[in-house]
MIDREN-552008 format. One line per field, with one value per residue (C-alpha): residue number from 1; residue in three letters; y, z, x. Coordinates in Angstrom, 2 decimals, padded with zeros to 5 digits. Example, Ala and Ser with C-alpha at 12.3 -4.5 7.8 and 13.67 -1.06 7.14 Angstrom:
% residues 2
num <- (1, 2)
residuo <- (ala, ser)
c2 <- (-004.50, -001.06)
c3 <- (007.80, 007.14)
c1 <- (012.30, 013.67)
% end
This chain:
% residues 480
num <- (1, 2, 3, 4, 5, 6, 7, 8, 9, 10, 11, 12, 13, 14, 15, 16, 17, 18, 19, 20, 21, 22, 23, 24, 25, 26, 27, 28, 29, 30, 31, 32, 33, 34, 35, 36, 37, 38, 39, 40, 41, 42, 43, 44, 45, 46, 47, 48, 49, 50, 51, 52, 53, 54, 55, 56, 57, 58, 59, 60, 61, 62, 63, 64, 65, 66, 67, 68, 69, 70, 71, 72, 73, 74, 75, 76, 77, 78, 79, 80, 81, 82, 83, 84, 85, 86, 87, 88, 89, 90, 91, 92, 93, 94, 95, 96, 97, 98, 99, 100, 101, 102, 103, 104, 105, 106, 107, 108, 109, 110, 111, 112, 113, 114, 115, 116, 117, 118, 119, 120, 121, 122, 123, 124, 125, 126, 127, 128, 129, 130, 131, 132, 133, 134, 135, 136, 137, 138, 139, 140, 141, 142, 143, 144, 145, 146, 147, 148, 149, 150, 151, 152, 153, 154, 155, 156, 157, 158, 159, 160, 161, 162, 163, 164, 165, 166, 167, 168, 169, 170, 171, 172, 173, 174, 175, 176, 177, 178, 179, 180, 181, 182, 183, 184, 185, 186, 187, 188, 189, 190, 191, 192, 193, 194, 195, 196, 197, 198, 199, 200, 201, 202, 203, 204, 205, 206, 207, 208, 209, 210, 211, 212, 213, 214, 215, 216, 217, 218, 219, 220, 221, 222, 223, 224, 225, 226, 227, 228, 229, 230, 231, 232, 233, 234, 235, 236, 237, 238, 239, 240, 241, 242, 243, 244, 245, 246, 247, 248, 249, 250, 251, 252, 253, 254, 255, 256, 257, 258, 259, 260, 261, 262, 263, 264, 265, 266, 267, 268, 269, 270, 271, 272, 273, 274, 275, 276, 277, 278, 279, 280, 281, 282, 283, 284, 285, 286, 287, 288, 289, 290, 291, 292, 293, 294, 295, 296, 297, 298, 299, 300, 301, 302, 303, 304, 305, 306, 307, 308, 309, 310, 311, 312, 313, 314, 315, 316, 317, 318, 319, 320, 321, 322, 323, 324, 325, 326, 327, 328, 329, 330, 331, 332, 333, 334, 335, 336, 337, 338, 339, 340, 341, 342, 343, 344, 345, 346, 347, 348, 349, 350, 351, 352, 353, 354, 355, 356, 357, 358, 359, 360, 361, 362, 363, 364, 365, 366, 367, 368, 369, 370, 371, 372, 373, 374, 375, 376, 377, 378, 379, 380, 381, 382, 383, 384, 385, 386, 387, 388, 389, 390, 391, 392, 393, 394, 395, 396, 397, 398, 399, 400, 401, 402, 403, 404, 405, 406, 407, 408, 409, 410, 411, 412, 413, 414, 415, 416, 417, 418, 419, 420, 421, 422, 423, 424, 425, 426, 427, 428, 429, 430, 431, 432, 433, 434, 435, 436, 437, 438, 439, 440, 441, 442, 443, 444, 445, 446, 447, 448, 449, 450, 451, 452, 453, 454, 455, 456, 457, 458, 459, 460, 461, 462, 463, 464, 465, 466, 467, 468, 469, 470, 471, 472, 473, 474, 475, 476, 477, 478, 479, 480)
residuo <- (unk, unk, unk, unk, unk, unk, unk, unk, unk, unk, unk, unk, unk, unk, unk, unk, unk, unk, unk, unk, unk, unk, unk, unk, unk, unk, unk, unk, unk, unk, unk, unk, unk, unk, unk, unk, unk, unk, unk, unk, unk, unk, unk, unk, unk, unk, unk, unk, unk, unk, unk, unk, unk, unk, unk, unk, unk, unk, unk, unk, unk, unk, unk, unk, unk, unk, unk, unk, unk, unk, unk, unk, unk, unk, unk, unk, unk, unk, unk, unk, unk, unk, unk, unk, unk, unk, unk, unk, unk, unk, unk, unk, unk, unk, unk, unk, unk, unk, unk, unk, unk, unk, unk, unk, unk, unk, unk, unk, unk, unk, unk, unk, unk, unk, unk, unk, unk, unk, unk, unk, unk, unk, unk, unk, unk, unk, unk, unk, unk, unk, unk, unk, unk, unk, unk, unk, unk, unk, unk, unk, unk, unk, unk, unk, unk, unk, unk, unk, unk, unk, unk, unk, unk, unk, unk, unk, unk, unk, unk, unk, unk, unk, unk, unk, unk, unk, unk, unk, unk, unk, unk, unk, unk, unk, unk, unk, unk, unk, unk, unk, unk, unk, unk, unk, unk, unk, unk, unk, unk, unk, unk, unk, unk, unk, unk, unk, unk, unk, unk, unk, unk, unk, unk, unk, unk, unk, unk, unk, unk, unk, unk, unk, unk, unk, unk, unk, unk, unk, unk, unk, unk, unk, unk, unk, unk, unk, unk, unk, unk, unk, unk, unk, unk, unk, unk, unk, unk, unk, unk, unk, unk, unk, unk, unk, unk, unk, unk, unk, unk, unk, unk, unk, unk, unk, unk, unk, unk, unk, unk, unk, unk, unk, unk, unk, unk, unk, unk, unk, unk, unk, unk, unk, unk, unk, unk, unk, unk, unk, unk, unk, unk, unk, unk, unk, unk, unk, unk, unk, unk, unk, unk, unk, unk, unk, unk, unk, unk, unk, unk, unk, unk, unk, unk, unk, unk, unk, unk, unk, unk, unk, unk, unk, unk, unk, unk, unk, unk, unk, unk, unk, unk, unk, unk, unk, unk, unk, unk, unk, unk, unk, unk, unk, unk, unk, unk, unk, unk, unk, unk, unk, unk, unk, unk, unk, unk, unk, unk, unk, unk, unk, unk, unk, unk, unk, unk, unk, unk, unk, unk, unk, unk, unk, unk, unk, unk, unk, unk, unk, unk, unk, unk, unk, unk, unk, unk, unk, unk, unk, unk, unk, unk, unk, unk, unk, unk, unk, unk, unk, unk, unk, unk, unk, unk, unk, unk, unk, unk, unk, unk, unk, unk, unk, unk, unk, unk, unk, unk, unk, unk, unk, unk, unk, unk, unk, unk, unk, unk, unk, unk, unk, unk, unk, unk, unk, unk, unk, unk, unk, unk, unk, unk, unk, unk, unk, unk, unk, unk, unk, unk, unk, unk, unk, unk, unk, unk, unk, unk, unk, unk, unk, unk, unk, unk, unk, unk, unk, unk, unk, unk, unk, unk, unk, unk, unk, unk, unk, unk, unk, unk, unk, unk, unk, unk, unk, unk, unk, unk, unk, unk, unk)
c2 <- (134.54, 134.62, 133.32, 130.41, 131.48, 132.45, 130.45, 131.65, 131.35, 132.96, 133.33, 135.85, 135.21, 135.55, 135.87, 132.84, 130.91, 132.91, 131.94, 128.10, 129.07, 129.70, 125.49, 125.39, 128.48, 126.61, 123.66, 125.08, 127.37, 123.79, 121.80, 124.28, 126.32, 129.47, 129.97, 132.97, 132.47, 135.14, 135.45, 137.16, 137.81, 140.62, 143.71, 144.18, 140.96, 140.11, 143.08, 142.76, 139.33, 139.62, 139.68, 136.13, 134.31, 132.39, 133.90, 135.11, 138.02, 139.65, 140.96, 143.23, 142.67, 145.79, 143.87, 141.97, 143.24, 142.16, 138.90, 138.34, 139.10, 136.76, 133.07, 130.66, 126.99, 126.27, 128.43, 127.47, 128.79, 128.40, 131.04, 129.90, 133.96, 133.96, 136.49, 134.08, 131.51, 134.05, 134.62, 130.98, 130.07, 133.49, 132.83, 130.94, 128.10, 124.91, 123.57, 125.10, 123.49, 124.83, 126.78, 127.86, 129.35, 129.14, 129.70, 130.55, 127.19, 126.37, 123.71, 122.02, 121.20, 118.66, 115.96, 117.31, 120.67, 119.12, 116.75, 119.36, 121.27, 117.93, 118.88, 121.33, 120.57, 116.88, 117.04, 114.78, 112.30, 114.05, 113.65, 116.22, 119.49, 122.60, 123.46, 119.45, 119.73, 123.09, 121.44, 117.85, 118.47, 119.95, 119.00, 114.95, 113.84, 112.57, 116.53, 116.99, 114.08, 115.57, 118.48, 119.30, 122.11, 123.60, 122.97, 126.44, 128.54, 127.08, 130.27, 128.71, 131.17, 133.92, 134.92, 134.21, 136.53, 134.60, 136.54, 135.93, 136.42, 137.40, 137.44, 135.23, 135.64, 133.97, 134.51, 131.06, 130.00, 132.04, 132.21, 134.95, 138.13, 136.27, 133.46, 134.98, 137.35, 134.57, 132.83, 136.34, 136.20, 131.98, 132.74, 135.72, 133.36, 130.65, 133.26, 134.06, 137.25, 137.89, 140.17, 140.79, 140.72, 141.30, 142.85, 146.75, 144.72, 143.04, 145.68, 146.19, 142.45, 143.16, 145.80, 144.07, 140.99, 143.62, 145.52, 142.01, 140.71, 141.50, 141.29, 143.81, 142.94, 145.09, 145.38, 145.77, 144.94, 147.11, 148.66, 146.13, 145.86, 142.61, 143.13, 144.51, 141.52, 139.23, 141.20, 141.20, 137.49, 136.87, 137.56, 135.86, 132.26, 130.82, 132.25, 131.23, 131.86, 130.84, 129.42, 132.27, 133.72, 135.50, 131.40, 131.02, 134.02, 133.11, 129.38, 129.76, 132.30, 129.89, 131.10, 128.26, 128.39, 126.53, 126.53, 126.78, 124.79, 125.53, 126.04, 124.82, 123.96, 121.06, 120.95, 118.31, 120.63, 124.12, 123.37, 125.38, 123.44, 123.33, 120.40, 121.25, 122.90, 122.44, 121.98, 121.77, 120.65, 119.60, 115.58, 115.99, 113.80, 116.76, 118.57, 119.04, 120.35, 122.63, 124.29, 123.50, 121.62, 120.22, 123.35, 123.02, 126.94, 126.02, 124.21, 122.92, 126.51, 126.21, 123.22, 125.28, 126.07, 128.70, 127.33, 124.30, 126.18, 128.04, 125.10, 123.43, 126.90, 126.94, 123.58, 123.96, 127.33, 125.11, 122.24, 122.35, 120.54, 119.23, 115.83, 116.01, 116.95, 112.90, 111.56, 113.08, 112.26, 116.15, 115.73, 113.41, 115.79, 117.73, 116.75, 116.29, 115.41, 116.47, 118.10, 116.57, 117.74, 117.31, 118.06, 119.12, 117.05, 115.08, 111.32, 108.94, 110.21, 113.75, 115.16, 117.12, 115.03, 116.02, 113.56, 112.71, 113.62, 113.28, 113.38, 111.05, 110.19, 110.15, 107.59, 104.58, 103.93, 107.28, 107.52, 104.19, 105.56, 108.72, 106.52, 103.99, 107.31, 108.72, 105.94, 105.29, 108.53, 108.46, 105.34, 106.42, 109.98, 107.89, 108.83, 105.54, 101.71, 099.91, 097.80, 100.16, 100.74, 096.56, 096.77, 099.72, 098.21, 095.33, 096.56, 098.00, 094.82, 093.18, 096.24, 096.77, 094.41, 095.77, 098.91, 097.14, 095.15, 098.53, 100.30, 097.42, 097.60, 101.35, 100.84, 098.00, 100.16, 103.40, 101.00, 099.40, 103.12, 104.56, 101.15, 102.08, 105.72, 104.58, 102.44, 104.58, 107.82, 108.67, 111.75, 113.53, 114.97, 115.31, 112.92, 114.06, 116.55, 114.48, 111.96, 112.02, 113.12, 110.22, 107.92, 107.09, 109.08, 106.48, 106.51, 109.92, 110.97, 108.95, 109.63, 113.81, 113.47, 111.15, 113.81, 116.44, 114.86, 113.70, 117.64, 118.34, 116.54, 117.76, 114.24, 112.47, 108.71, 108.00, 110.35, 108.19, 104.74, 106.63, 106.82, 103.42, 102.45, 104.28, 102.82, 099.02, 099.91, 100.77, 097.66, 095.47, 096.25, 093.87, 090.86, 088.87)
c3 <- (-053.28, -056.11, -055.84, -057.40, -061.60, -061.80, -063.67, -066.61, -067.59, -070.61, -070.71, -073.04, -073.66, -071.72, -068.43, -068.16, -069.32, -066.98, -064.23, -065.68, -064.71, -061.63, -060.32, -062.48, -060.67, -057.14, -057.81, -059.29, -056.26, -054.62, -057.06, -056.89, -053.47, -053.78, -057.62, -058.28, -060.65, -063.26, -065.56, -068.56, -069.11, -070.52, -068.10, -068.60, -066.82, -064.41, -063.11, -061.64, -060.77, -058.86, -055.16, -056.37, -057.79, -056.49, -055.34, -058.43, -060.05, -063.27, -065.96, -068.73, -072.69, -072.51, -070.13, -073.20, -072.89, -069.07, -070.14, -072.46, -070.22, -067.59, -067.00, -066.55, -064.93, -066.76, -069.20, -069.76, -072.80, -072.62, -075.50, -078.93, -080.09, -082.57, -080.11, -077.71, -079.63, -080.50, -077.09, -075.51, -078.66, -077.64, -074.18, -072.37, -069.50, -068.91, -070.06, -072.51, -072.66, -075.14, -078.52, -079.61, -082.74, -082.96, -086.80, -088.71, -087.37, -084.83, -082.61, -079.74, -077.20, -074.51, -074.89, -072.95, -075.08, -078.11, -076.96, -076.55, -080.08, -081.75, -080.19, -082.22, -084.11, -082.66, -079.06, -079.11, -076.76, -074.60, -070.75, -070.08, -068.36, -069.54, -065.50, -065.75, -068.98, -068.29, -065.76, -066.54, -068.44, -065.41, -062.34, -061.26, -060.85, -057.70, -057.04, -058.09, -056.54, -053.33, -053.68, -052.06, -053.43, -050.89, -051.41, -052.52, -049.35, -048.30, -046.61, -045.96, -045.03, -044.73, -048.47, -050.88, -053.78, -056.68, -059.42, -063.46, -065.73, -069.20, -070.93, -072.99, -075.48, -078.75, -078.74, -079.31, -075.71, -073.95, -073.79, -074.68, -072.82, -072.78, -071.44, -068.29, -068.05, -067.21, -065.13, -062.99, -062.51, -061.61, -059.31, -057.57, -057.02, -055.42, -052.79, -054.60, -055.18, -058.51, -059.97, -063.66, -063.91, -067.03, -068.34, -070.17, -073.57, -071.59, -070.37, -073.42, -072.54, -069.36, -069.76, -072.25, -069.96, -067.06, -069.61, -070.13, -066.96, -064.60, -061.23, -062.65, -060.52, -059.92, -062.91, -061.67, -065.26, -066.28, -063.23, -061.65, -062.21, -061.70, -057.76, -057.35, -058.90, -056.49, -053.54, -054.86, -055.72, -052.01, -050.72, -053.26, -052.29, -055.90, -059.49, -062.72, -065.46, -069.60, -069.79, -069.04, -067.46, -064.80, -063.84, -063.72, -061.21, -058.84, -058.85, -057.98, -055.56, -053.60, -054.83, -055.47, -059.39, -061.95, -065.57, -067.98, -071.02, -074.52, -077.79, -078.80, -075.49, -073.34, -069.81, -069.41, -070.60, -068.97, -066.69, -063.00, -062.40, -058.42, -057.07, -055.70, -058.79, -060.76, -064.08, -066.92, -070.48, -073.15, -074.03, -077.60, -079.00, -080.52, -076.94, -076.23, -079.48, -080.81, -083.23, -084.22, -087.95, -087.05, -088.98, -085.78, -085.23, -081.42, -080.56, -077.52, -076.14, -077.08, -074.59, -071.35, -069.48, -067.12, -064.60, -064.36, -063.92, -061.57, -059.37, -059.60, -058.47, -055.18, -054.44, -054.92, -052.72, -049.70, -050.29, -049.41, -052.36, -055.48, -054.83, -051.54, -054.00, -055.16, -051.40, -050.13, -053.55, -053.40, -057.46, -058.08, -058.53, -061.82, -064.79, -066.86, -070.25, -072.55, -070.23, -067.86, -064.43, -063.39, -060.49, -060.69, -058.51, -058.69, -060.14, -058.13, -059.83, -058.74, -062.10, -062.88, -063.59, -063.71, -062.19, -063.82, -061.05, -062.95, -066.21, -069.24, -069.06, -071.86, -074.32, -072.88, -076.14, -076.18, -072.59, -073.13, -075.88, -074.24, -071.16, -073.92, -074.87, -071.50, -070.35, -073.83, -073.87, -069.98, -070.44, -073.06, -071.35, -068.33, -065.76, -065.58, -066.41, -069.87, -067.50, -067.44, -071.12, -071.00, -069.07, -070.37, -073.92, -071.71, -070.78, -074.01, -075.69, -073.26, -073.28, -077.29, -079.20, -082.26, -081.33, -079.87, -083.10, -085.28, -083.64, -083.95, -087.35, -087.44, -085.56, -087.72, -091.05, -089.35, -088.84, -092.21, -093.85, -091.72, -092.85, -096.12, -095.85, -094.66, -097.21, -099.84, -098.36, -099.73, -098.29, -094.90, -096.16, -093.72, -093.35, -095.94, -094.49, -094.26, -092.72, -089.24, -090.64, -093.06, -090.04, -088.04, -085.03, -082.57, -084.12, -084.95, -081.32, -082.15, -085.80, -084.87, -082.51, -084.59, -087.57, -085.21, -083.36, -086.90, -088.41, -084.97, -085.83, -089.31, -090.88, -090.06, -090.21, -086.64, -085.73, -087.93, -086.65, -083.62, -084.49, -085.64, -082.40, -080.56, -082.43, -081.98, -078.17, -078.24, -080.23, -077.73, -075.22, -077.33, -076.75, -073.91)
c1 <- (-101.17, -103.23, -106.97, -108.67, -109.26, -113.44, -115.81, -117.48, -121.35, -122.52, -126.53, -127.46, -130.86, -134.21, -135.59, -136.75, -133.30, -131.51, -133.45, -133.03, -129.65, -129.79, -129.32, -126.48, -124.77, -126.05, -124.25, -121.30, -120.61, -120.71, -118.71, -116.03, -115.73, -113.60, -113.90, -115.43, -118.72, -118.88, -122.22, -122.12, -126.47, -128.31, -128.21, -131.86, -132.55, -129.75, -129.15, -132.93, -132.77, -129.16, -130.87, -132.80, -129.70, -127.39, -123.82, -122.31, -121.29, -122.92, -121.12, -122.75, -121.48, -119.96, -117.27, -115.96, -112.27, -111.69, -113.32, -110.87, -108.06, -109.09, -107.93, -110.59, -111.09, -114.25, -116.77, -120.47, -121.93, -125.63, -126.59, -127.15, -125.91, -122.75, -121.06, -121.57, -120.09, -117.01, -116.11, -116.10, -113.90, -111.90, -111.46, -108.44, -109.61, -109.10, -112.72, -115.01, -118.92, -121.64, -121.42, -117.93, -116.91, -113.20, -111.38, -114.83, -116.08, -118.40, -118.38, -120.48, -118.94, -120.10, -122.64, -125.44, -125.40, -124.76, -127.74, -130.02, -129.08, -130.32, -133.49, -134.36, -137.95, -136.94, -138.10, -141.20, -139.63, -137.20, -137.45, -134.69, -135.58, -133.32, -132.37, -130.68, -129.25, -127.41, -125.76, -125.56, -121.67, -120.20, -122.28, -121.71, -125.37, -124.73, -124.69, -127.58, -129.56, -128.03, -130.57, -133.13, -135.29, -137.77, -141.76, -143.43, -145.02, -148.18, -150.24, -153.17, -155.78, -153.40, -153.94, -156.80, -155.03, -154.28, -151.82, -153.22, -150.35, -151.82, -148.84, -146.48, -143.17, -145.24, -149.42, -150.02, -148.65, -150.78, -154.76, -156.98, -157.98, -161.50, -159.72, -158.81, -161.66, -164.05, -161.07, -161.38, -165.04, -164.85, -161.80, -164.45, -167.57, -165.14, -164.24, -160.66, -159.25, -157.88, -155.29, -153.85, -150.33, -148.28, -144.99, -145.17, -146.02, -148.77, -150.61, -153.24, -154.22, -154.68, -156.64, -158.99, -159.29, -160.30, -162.72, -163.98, -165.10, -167.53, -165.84, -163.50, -160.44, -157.17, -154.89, -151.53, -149.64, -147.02, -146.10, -143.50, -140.29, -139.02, -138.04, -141.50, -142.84, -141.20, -142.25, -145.91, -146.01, -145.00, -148.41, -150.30, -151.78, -151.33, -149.74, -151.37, -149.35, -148.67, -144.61, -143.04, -140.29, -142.47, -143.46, -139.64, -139.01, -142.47, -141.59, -137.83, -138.64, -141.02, -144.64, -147.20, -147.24, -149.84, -148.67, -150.59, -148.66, -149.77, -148.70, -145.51, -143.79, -142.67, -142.95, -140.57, -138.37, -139.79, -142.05, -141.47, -137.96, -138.53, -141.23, -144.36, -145.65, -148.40, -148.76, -152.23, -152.16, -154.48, -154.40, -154.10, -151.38, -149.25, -148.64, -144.84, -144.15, -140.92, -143.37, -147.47, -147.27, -150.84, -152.89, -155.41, -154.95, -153.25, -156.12, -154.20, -155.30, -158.90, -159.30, -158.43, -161.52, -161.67, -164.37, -162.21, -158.77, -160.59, -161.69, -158.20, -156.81, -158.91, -157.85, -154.62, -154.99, -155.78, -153.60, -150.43, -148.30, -150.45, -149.88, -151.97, -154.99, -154.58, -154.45, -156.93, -159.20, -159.68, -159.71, -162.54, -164.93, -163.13, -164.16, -160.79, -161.97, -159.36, -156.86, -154.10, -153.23, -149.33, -147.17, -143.33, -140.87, -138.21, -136.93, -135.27, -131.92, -132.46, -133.71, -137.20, -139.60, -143.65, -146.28, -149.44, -151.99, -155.90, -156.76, -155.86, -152.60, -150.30, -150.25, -148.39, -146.23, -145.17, -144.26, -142.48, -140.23, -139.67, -138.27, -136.23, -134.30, -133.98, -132.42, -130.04, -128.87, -128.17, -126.09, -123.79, -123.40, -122.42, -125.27, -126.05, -125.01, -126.58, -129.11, -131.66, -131.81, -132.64, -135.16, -136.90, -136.38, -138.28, -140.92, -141.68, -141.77, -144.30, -146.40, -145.85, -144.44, -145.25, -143.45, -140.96, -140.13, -140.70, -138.06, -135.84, -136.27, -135.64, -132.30, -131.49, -131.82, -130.19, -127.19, -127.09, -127.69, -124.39, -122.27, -122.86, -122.22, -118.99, -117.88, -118.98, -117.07, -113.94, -113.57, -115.04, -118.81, -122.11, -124.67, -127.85, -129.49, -132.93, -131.18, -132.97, -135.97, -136.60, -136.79, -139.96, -140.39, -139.99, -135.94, -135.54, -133.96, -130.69, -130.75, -130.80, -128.15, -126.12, -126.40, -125.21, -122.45, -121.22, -121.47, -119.92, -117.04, -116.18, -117.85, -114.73, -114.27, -113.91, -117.26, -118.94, -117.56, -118.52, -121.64, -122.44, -120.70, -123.79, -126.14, -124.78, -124.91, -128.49, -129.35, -127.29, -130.71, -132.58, -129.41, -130.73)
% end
């Protein structure tokens, strides 16, 4: 008899996103017992991260043929790569989610993914981590909520070795050499052990941060592979580290990590997906970025202090989870000015959420909007019922009313604008392509995704009925 047809994930991008992967290949070897899960990644990566992931079975590109040939009951595309694309729209199954060129068009397929394409340079108030949304088309989230994710290893005074990762995929999320020469010698006086880490590209920046400090500690970058990584991050007490993949692989593989978020990054969306982590970022109002418009030269970076990562690192050494540091008022003696402090964990729905801890928190109205999306876009994806979007939309007009009644009027004209559009359209044709961007940014997350989903579906008249749909849905919060 013949076995159940294999699921296909296709993940041909970095390190890091294939680890991001790794929940989604968890849950689907739960969802669907006895399918075979097949992952199409770059050999590079996943052939050194097979004895970390989940049951599944890697497939190199070169494989394209008996990919083709196979049956499928479901295919993920997670890569944004046009032979990605090719293949999903290529491929015979029963369910296709993410990119797929099929005919010389491409196509998004799945709300979730096609969610998280409209946040491209339009991310300022997302609350979605990458881990959820990979899964969030194909896993129920009562699946998810169902999870529980072990707490990093707490060693106590076994180990007082904390791992620096100098490296980083773009310059401006990672600091200096300086930077984490002085974070050495602070790590040193506080009774810490210190060690450079980095990839082969890293290792001139480790070398200058070593050449740089006094305490001169071991520079081990450059000669692990990613198994020997692993196997040396399992006897360190504590793993600084930019947002990179190497944070990915220590976090997921249960070492106590502290990311460092700057430059153009988001750690709602990338911060260590597994609670228990710990997380630092400037307070400027720009942080969470898709790309630095500011002209501030990354100043987010400048406002990282070494002797202050240095005493949050020997706290969090001897504290079991970061969120002990706040009970036990273990953090009252930092001085935060201009930086936050935040711990990974988990919402009450099961998704990743990161806890302010110390520090000035982020601006009310901004968290307030981020939540007002969160919960519109979780309605009409069906995670949850149109009641919270009321009283988030609540609780933003007692807290801002001015806000409140802005974005009112933003909705309002969005709806009015899309009316028109479709009076005035004879034929199919896209929305103008600074449609979204025209609006205020407390709007813009529905106008993006409403100029997507309509492109997505070849500007027809009932996407953009659709569309104005959505937006009547989201105004019905303010109907009492």
């Amino acid at each position: 008899m013949a076995g159940k047809p294999p699921i296909l994930v296709l993940q041909l991008q970095r390190m890091g996103d294939i680890i991001l992967t790794f929940p989604l290949l968890l849950w689907l070897g739960r969802r669907f017992p006895g399918h075979p899960i097949w992952v199409a990644a770059e050999e590079r990566f996943s052939r050194q991260l097979v004895p970390v992931s989940p049951p599944a079975t890697y497939l190199s590109w070169s494989s394209l043929q008996g990919m083709l040939d196979q049956r499928y009951e479901l295919v993920v595309n997670l890569s944004h790569r046009p032979e990605a694309a090719r293949l999903a729209g290529q491929v015979r199954a029963e369910e296709v989610v993410g990119p797929v060129e099929k005919d010389g068009a491409s196509y998004v397929r799945g709300n979730f993914q096609l969610y998280r394409a409209s946040l491209v340079h339009n991310n300022r108030h997302n609350r979605f981590h990458w881990a959820d949304m990979n899964a969030l088309d194909v896993i129920p989230l009562a699946d998810i909520a169902a999870t529980r994710f072990p707490p990093p290893r707490h060693l106590g005074s076994e180990s007082r070795s904390v791992g620096l990762f100098v490296g980083a995929s773009q310059p401006e999320k990672r600091p200096d050499p300086g930077f984490f020469a002085q974070l050495a010698d602070a790590l040193v006086h506080r009774g810490l052990r210190p060690m450079f880490f980095g990839g082969p590209d890293d290792v001139p920046l480790a070398r200058e941060a070593r050449k740089l400090s006094r305490s001169k500690p071991p520079n081990l970058a450059g000669r692990f592979d990613l198994p020997g990584l692993v196997k040396a991050g399992q006897g360190l007490a504590q793993f600084i580290t930019p947002d990179t993949g190497p944070m990915h692989l220590m976090s997921w593989t249960g070492v106590k990590t502290m990311d460092l978020s700057m430059g153009p990054v988001n750690p709602r969306e990338t911060a260590p997906h597994s609670p228990g982590h710990a997380v630092l970022q400037t307070s400027l109002s720009c942080v969470g970025c898709w790309e630095c418009h500011a002209g501030l030269d990354h100043a987010c970076r400048d406002r990282f202090q070494p002797g202050r990562t240095a005493m949050l690192a020997q706290k969090l050494v001897e504290a079991p989870v970061p969120s002990a540091l706040r009970k036990n008022n273990s953090l009252e003696s930092v001085n935060f000015r201009r930086i936050r402090f935040f711990a990974t964990g988990r919402d009450a729905d099961g998704l990743h959420r990161i806890t302010s801890l110390a520090g000035r928190p982020p601006a009310a109205a901004r968290e307030l909007v981020s939540l007002f999306w969160h919960a519109a876009f979780g309605a009409h994806f069906g995670l949850w019922d149109q009641e919270r979007l009321r009283a988030t939309r609540t609780r933003l007009a007692e807290c801002f009313p001015r806000l409140d009644r802005a974005l009112l009027r933003a909705l309002r004209t969005l709806l009015r604008e899309l009316t028109d559009f479709i009076r005035k359209s004879a034929v199919p044709a896209p929305l103008p392509e600074d449609f979204w961007k025209r609006r205020p940014p407390c709007a813009r997350p529905l106008a993006g995704f409403i100029q997507l989903y309509v492109e997505n579906e070849n500007a027809s008249q009932e996407s953009l009925a659709q569309a104005a749909a959505l937006v009547e849905s989201v105004l019905a919060a303010w109907v009492s």
